[in-house]
C-alpha positions in Angstrom: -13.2 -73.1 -226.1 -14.9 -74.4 -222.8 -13.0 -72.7 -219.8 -12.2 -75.3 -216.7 -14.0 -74.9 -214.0 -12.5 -72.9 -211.0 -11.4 -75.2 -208.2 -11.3 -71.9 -206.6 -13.0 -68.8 -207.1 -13.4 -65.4 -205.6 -15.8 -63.3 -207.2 -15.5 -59.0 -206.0 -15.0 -60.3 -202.5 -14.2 -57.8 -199.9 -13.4 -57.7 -196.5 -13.3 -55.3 -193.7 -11.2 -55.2 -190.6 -13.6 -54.1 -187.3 -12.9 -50.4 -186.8 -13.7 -49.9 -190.8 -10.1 -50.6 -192.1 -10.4 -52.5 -195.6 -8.4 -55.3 -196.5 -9.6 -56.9 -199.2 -11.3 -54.7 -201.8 -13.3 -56.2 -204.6 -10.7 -59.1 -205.1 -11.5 -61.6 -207.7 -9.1 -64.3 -208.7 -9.8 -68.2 -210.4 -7.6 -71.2 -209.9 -8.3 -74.7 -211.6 -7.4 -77.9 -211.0 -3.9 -79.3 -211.2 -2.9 -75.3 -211.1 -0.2 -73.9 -208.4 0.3 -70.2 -207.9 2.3 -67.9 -205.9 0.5 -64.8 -203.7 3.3 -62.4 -202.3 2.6 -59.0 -201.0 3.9 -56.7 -198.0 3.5 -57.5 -194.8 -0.3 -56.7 -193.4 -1.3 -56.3 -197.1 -4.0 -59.3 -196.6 -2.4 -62.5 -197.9 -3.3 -64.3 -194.7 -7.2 -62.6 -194.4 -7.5 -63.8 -198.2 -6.2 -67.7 -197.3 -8.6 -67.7 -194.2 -11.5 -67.0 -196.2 -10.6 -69.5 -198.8 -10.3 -72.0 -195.8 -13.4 -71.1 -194.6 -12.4 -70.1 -191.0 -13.5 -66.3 -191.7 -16.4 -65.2 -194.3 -16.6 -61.9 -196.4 -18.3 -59.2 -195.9 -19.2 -58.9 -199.5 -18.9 -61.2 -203.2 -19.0 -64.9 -203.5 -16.1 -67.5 -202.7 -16.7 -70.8 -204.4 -14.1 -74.0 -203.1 -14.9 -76.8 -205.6 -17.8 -76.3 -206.4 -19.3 -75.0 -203.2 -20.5 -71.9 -202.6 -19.0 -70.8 -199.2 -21.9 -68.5 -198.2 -24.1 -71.0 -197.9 -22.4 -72.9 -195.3 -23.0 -72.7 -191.4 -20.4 -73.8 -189.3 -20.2 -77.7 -189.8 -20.7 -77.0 -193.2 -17.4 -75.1 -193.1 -15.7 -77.5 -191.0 -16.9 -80.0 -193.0 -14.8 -78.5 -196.1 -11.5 -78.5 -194.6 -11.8 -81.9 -193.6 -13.0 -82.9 -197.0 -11.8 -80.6 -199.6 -9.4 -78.1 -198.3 -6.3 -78.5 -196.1 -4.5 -75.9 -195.2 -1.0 -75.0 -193.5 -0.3 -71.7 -191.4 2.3 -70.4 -189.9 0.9 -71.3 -186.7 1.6 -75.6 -186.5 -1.5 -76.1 -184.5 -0.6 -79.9 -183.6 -2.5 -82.0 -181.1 0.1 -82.0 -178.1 -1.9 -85.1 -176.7 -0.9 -87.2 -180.2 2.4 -88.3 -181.1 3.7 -87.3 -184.7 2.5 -90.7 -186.5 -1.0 -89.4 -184.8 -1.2 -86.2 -185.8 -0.1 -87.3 -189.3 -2.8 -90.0 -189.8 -5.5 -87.2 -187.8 -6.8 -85.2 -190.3 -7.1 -88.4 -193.1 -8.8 -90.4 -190.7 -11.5 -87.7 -190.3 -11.9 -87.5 -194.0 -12.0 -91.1 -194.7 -8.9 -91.1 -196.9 -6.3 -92.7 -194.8 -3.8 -94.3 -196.8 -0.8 -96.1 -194.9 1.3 -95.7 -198.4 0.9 -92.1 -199.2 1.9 -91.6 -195.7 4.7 -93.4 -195.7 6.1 -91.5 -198.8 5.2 -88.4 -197.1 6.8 -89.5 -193.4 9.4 -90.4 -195.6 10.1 -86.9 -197.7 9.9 -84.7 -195.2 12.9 -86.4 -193.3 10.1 -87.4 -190.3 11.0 -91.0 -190.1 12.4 -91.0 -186.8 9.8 -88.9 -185.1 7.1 -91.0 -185.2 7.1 -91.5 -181.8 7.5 -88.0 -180.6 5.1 -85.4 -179.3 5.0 -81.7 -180.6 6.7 -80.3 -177.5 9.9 -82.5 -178.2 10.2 -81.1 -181.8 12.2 -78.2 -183.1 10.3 -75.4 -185.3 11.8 -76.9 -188.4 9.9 -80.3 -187.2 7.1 -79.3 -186.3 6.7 -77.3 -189.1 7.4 -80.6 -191.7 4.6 -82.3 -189.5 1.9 -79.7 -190.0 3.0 -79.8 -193.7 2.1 -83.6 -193.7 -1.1 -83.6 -192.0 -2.2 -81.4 -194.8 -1.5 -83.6 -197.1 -1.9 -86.7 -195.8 -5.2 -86.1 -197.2 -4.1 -85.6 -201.1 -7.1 -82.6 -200.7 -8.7 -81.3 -203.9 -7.3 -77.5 -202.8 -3.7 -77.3 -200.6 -3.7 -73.3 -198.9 -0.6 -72.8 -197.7 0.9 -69.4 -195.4 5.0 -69.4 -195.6 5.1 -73.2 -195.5 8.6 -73.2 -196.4 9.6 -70.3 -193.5 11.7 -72.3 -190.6 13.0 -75.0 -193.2 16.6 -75.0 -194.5 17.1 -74.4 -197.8 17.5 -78.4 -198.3 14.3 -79.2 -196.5 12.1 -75.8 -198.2 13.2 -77.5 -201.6 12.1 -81.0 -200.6 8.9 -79.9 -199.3 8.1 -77.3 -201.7 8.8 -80.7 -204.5 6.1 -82.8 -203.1 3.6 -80.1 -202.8 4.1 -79.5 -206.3 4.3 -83.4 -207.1 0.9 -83.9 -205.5 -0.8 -81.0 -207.5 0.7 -83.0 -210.7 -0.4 -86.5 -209.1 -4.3 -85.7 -208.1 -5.2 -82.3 -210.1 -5.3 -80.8 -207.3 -4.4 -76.7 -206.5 -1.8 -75.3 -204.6 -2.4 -71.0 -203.4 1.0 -70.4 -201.8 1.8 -67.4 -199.9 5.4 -67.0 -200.2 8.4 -64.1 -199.9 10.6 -65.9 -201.6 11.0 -64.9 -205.6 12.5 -68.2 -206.1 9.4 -70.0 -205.1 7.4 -68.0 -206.7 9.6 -69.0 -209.6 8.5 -72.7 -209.8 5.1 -72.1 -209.5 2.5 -72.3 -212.7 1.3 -68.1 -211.7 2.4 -65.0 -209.7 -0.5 -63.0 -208.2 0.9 -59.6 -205.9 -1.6 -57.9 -203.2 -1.2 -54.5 -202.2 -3.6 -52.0 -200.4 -6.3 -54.9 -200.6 -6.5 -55.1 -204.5 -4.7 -58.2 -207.2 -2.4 -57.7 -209.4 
């Protein structure tokens, strides 16, 4: 039987902290299209180091990283830039919104860039995440909670082919983490994409198609 192809791949990739501490040794992992899986591990254990690098905002020190079919070593820093706008979106704990763009703005940002803006995915997505009247609003007049929902829907206004996520879920109620944590999973079903979730939470975890665990910079 043909094995799908990896819509990620890391391949004995490690990483090294300046100063010489290691934080990710000789990690491989595959995830295919239309797959979701959960990464939990202790705080400082690398989850975040292991999502920048398959974002392409940090490289490895050693091994190969692959994102759709693209091989991350190869790639200067347009290249790179040029990923996340096109095939990766990604959601951190840190919002980073435009304070200059209302939410509708910010929202419609990232799929402009990309060329995939569509008013009717948007919609559904202003829509699900409860965002409907803050259209008009700037970041600064938002809650965490909101602003959190908006980052959220940037990401995937895009409908990208891989969705990297960092505690998405981690200043939502347990209403709005449900409902969020739903259309990320509804949008892996509706485009094949992949979904690499760092979570906590056993009961996310739970819904999702795999459970990896890193400790001392090695999967399990």
């Amino acid at each position: 039987m043909t094995e799908n192809p990896a819509l990620l791949s890391f391949a004995n990739v490690t990483k090294t902290y300046p100063g010489g501490r290691p934080v990710l040794q000789g990690v491989s992992l595959r995830l295919t299209p239309g797959e979701t899986v959960a990464l939990t591990g202790e705080s400082g254990s690398g989850k975040s180091t292991l999502l920048n690098l398959a974002g392409a905002l940090d490289g490895a020190d050693a091994g190969e990283i692959v994102v759709d079919g693209v091989s991350l070593s190869g790639l200067d820093d347009a290249g790179r830039a040029a990923l996340r706008r096109e095939r990766a979106a990604l959601v951190f704990q840190q919002f980073n919104l435009i304070p200059s763009m209302s939410v509708a703005q910010n929202l419609a940002f990232h799929a402009r860039l990309a060329g995939r803006e569509d008013a009717g995915w948007t919609a559904e997505i202003v829509e699900r995440l409860g965002l409907s009247d803050q259209l008009d609003k700037y970041p600064e007049q938002l809650s965490g909670g909101q602003q959190q929902r908006v980052a959220i829907g940037r990401a995937m206004a895009t409908r990208p082919r891989l969705l990297l996520a960092d505690e998405p879920t981690g200043n939502l109620d347990e209403t709005a983490s449900d409902a969020v944590l739903s259309l990320m999973l509804e949008l892996v079903t509706e485009t094949g994409a992949g979904l690499l979730l760092v979570t906590h939470s056993a009961a996310i975890a739970e819904r999702l198609d795999r459970h990896i665990h890193l400790s001392r910079g090695r999967l399990s």
